[in-house]
N, C-alpha and C positions, 0 to 999 in steps of 0.2 A: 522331621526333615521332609518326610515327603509330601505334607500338609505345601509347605514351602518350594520346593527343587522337586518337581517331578524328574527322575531318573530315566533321561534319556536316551535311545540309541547312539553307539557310537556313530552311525552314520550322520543324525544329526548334532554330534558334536564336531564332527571335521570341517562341517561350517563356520563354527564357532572357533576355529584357526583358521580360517582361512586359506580352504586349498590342502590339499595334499602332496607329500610329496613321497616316495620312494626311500628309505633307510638303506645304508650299506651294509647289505645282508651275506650269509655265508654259512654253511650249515657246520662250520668249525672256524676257528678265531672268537673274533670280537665285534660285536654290531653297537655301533652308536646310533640309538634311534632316536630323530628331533623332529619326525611327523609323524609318519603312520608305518609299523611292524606290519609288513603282508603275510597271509599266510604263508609257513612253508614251515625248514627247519632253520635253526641258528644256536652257536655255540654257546658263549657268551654276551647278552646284550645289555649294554648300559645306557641308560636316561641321564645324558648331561646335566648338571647343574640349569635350573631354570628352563631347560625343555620339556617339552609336551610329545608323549610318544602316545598314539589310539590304534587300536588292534580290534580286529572282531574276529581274529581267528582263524582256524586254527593254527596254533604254533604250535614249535617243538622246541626247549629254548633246553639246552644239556649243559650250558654251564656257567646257571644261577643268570637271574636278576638282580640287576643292582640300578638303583635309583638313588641318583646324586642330590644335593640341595637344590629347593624351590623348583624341583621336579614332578611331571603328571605324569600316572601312569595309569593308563586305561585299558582291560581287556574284557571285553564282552558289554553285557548290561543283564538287566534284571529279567531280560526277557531272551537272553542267549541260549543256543543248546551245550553243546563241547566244544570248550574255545582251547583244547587243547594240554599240552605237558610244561610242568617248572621243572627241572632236574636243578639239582645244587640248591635251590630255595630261594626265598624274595628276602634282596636284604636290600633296607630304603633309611637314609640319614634326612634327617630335617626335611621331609618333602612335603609337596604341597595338597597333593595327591595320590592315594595309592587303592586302586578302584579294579579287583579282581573276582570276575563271575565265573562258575562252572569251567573252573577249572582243576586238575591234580596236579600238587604243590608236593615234592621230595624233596626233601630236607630243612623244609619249616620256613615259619616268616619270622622276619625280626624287623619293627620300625622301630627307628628311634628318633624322637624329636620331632618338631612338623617346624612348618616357615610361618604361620599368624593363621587365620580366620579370611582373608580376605587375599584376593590378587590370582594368578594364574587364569588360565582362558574362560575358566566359567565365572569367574569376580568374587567366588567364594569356595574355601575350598573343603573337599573332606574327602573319608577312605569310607570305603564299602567293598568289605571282605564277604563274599557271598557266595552261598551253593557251590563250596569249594572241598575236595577232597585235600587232607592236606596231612602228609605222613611226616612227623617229626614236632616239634615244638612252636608255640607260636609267642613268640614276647611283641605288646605292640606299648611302647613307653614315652609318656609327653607328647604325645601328637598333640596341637594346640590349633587345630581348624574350626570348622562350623560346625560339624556333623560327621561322628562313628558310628558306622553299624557295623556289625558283627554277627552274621545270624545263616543259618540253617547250614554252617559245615560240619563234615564231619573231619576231625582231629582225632589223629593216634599221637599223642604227647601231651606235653601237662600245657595251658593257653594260663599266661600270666596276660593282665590290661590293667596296668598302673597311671597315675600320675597323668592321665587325659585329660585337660580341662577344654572340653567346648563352651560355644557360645549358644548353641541354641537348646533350649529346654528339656528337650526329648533329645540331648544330643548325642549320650552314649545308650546306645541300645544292642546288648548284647544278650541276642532269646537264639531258641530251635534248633543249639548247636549241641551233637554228638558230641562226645569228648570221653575219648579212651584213657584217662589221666588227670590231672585236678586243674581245677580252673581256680583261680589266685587273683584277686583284684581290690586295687587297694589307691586312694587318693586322686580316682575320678572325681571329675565335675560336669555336670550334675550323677548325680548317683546312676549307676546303668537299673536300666528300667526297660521296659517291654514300649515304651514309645507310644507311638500310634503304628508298630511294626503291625502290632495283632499277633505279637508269634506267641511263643508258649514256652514255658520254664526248659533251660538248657538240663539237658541227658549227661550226667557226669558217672565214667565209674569210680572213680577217685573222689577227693572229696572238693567241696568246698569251701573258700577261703575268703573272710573281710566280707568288700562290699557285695561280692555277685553270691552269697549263702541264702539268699530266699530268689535268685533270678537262674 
């Protein structure tokens, strides 16, 4: 992946939508974000169906994320510090996107489904779950974009990655993650491998299961 898609700042992804605009924000209720999450705090916010929400930070979001269909979700990037709190947990149905750095995550991720390989503002899509604390469970199942990474969180709960089929070679790369509980992976495509991340064999106390028992 990154041979390919250099992992950019959000700043210059806001380009890449064109513009910016302000989300109806509230540090309790309901935030619909369809440009950009500004720092602060907020209750609940949801990623409508086929919007695009970019954050660099920090938030304070108390009650969960939720990312609807053919939706992007971007906080931080690879070169972020603390982009902040998930309370209730990332829950994301058929997205297109789901792109969280350096952040702590209470009450786990769950994706389910992805919308294809291609479309959304960057023309091709994928999740990178990274340098993320993350207390509770993590299922991420049939995501079917370009490109998963999965690397260097640490996890208190068991991290199930089934049924991912990407498109690009090195697509599932899931290395350097802590994990307080077993890590389960089963009918990826291509097999999860170390990529050209460069990471290093995932830290399990629990066991290992299927395809991620030698990663």
């Amino acid at each position: 992946m990154r041979r390919l898609i250099p992992i950019a700042g959000v700043a210059a992804m806001l380009t890449l939508v064109g513009g910016v605009a302000p989300s109806v924000a509230g540090a309790s209720g309901s935030t619909r974000c369809t440009h950009t999450l500004a720092p602060g705090g907020y209750g609940r916010v949801v990623v409508p169906a086929n919007a695009v929400c970019l954050s660099e930070g920090p938030v304070r979001i108390s009650g969960g994320l939720w990312i609807r269909s053919g939706a992007t979700f971007v906080l931080g990037s690879e070169q972020s510090g603390n982009t902040g709190t998930i309370d209730d947990g990332v829950h994301a149905t058929d997205p297109a996107s789901v792109q969280i750095h350096f952040a702590t995550i209470n009450g786990g991720l769950d994706v389910q489904g992805g919308s294809g390989a291609f479309g959304g503002p960057f023309d091709i899509t994928w999740n990178a779950i990274e340098d993320n604390t993350i207390h509770g469970g993590v299922t991420i199942d049939g995501y079917d974009g370009f490109w998963f990474g999965f690397i260097r969180n640490h996890v208190s709960g068991t991290v199930t990655l089934r049924n991912n089929v990407l498109q690009d070679p090195d697509g599932n790369e899931y290395v350097t993650n802590t994990i307080h509980g077993s890590l389960e992976c089963s009918g990826n495509s291509p097999q999860p491998q170390v990529g050209d991340s460069e990471g290093s064999p995932n830290d399990v106390t629990g066991r290992k299961f299927g395809q991620c028992t030698k990663v």
